[in-house]
N, C-alpha and C positions, 0 to 999 in steps of 0.2 A: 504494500500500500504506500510505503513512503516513498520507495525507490520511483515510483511514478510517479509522484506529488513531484518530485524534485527534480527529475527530468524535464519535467516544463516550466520550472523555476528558472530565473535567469540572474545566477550568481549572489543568490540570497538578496537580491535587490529589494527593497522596501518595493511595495505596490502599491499603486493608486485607487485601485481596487477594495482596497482592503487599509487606505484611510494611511497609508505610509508604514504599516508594520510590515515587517520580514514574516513572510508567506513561507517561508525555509524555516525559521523558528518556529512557526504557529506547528507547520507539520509535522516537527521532530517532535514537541512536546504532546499533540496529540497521540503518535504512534506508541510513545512511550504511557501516556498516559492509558490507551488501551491496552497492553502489554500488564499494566500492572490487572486491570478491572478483571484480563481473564481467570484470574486466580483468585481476585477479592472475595471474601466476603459479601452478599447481598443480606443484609440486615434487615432485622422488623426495627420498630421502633418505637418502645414503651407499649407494642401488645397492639398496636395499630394497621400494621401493614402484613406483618407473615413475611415478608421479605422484598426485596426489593428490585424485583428480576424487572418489571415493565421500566424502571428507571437504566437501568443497565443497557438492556435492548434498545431504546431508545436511542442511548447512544453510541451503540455498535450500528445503529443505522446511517446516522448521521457522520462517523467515523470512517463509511463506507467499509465496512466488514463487510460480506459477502456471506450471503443466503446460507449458501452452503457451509459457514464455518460450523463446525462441531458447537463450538461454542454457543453458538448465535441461536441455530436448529432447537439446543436445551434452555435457551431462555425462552425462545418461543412457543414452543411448545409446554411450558410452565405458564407464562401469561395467558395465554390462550385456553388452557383447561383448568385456571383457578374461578372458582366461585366469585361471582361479582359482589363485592362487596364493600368496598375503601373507596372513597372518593376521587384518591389521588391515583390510586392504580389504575381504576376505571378507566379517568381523563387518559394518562399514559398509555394506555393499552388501545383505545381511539385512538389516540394520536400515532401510535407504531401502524395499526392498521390500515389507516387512511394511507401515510405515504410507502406504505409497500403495492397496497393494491386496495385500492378503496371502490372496488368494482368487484372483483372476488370475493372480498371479506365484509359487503354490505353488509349482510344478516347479522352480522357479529355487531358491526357500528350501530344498528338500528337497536338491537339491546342494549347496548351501552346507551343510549338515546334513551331509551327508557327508564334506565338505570336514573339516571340522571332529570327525568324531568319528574321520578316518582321520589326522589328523593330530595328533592328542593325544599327547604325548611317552609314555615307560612310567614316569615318577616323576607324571603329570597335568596336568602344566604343558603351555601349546601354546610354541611357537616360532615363529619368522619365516614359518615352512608353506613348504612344497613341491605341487607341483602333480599331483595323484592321479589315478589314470586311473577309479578308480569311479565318480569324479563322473559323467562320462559314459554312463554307463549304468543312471544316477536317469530315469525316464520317470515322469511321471504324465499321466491321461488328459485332456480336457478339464475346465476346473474346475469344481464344483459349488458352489452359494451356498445358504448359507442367507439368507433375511430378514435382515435388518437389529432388524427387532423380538423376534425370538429371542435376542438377547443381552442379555436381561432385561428386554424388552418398552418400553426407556429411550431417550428422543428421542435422534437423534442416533447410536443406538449402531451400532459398528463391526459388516458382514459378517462373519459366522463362516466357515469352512470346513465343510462337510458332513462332509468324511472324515479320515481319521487316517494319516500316511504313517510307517512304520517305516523308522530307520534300520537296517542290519545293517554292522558294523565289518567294513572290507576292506583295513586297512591299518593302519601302524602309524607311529608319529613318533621322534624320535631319543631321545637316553637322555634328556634335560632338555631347558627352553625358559626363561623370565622372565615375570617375573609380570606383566609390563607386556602382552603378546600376551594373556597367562592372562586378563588379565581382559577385555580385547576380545572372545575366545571366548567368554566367559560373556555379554557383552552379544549377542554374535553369536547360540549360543545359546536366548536368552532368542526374539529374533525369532523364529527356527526352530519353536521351540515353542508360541508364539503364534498362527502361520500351521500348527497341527496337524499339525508334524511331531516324530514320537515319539523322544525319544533315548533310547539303550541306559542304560539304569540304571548297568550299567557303568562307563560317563563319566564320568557322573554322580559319580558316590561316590569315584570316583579324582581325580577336580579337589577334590572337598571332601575328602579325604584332605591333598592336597597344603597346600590352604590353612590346614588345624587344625595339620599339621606344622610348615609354614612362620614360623608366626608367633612371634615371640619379643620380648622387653624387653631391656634395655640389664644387667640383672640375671641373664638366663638367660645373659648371656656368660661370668658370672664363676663357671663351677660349676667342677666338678674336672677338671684338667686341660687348663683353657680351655675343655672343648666345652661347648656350647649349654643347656641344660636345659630343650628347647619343654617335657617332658613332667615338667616335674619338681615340680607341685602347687603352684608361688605363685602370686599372682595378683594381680600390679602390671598397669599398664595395658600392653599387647601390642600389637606393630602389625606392618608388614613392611616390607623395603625388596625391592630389585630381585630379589633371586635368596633367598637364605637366612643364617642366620644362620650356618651354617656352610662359606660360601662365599662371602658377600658382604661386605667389613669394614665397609660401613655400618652404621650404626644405623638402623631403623624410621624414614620419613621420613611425608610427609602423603601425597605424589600416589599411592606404593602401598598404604599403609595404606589411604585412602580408595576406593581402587576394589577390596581386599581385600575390604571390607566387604559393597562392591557384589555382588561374586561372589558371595558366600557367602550373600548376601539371596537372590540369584537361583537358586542352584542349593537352597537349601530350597523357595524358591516351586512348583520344577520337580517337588519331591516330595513338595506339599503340603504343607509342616511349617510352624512357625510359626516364624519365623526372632528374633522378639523374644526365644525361648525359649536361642537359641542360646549357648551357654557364648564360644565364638570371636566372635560377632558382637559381644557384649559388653562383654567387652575391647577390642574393635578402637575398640568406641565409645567407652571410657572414656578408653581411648587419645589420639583426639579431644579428649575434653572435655578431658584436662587438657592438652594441648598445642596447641589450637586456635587457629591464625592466617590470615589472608587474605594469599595472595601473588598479588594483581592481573597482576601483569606474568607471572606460570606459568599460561597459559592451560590448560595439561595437567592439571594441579592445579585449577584451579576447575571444570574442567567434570566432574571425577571427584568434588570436594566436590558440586557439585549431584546429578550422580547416587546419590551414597551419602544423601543427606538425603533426597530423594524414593523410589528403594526402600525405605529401609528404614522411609518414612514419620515421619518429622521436622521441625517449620520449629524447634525449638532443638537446638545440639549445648554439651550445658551450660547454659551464658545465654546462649550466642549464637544470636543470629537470622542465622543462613547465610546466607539468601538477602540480608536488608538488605543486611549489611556486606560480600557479596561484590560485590552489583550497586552500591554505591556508590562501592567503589573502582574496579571494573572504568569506571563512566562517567567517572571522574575521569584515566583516563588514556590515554583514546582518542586518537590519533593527529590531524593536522590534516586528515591525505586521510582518515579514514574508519577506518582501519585499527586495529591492538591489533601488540603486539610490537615488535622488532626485527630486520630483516632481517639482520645479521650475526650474529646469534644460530643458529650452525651446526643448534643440531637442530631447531628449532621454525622459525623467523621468521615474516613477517606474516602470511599466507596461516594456517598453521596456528593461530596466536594469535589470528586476528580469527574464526574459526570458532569456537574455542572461548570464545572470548569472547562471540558472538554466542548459541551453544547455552547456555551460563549463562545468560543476562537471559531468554532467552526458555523458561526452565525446559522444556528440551526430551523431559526424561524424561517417560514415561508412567507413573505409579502402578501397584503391579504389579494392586494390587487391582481398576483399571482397563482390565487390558487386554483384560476382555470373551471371556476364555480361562480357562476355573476350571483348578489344578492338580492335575497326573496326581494320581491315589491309588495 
């Protein structure tokens, strides 16, 4: 994999492409960074996940490992025959199946679709998920394909799906969840609907409920009586932290702000809107811009910065250039086995940090404008 990477490298020259970083470094530390994942550990995490194969897979996809690696074949084949039931696996296991073959593995996305819209809390937000017996009784019939040339007649361009799969809501989530699942559902999501499966509008507008609610400044704390002011007309820069302003005593941090942002790109993209227009998107960015830093060693945090800069269609947030100065730090502190993080670091450690480390460099988001899927009207 890398001896080709650098074969069309041209004497580690920084790339314009790719915002002036060395495209020769990016590639050495992802091969390495794979090298280490094949042996890692895939962890649960405090009794949440069972392990952590669809995060791995993920980025053996985007690392460009090949179908056929031994390795690859056993994560998929684990993602694929585990019980739906985590939110965060869910979204990740949509999201692997869409860009391998999101015309093959419809059936599979359109329960995940399910998954997902039976388990949307009643304030919008998702939660850790529970495991919903509708799933089970999502069929779809053999798939249909369209060409490849049908989706804008463009070399290269991704299979569509022929047909259209409706979800219909059969279930219901607890009274609240965290914004940290919320926004994996929206990435999850976004798959779903890519591979022409239709969400209930309903969802829809009740997750972007939550997150125009949700958001608030360090300003909106100080209205009368203490409570919050999300809706009270100023218009300082806005972000979010884990849960709410009136539940959570943080302040707006980056890793949720940033994948806030992401959401709300995505659920306008889902109803055709133009998400630049968006009053919340905007703040969220301003947000950003005035408080903009790179925390290399928060793997969680940089791969939510990349995706919020590529949805919403960005290489500056302010004056900065995201991608340089995230992928410059991020190579500066790769480990000596290959790896990103630290293993005593209870929520994350390597395993989870070298993924996300790996999915930044290798700007693993897809442009939404790109996904070769026009949005619903």
């Amino acid at each position: 994999m890398l001896a080709a990477f650098l074969a069309g490298a041209q004497d580690a020259k920084p790339s314009p492409s790719s915002g002036g970083v060395n495209e020769v470094a990016v590639a050495r530390a992802i091969d390495r960074g794979i090298q280490f994942l094949r042996t890692a550990a895939s962890p649960d995490l405090k009794g949440a996940y069972q392990n952590s194969d669809e995060l791995i897979l993920w980025t053996f996809i985007h690392a460009g490992v090949p179908e056929t690696d031994p390795r690859f074949k056993e994560l998929f084949q684990s993602a694929t025959t585990q019980t739906m039931k985590r939110t965060y696996k869910v979204a990740l296991l949509a999201m692997c199946l869409e860009e391998l073959d999101r015309v093959a593995y419809q059936e599979k996305l359109a329960q995940c679709g399910q998954f997902f819209v039976d388990n949307q809390c009643r304030n919008g937000q998702w939660s850790y998920g529970n495991e919903t017996a509708s799933v089970k009784d999502v069929k779809v019939a053999e798939p249909v394909r369209k060409d490849a040339a049908s989706g804008g007649g463009k070399p290269g361009a991704r299979p569509k799906p022929a047909r259209k799969i409706a979800i219909t809501k059969a279930g219901e989530g607890p009274e609240t969840g965290d914004n940290s699942n919320s926004l994996y559902a929206a990435l999850g999501l976004r798959a779903c609907h890519d591979a022409g499966v239709t969400i209930p509008s309903a969802t829809i507008a009740s997750a972007i409920k939550w997150w125009r609610d949700s958001q608030f400044s360090e300003e909106d704390r100080k209205g009368k009586d203490g409570r919050p002011l999300v809706a009270s007309g100023k218009k300082p820069p806005r972000g979010w932290n884990y849960k709410s302003a009136a539940t959570d005593e943080r302040a707006p941090y980056h890793g949720m702000t940033t994948g806030a942002v992401g959401s709300l790109v995505i659920f306008a993209h889902l109803q055709g809107k133009d998400w630049k227009k968006d009053a919340n998107v905007q703040a969220g960015m301003s947000w950003m811009e005035e408080k903009f830093k790179i925390e290399a060693w928060n793997g969680y945090y940089m791969y939510a910065l990349e995706r919020m800069g590529i949805l919403y269609g960005t290489e500056l947030i302010g004056t900065h250039h995201w991608y340089r100065e995230g992928a410059n730090a991020i190579l500066g502190i790769q480990n000596s086995d290959g790896s990103w993080g630290r293993d005593e670091n209870e929520w994350y450690g390597t395993t989870w940090d070298t993924c996300f480390s790996i999915l930044f460099l290798r700007r693993a988001t897809r442009p939404l404008v790109a996904s070769g899927v026009m949005p619903s009207k």
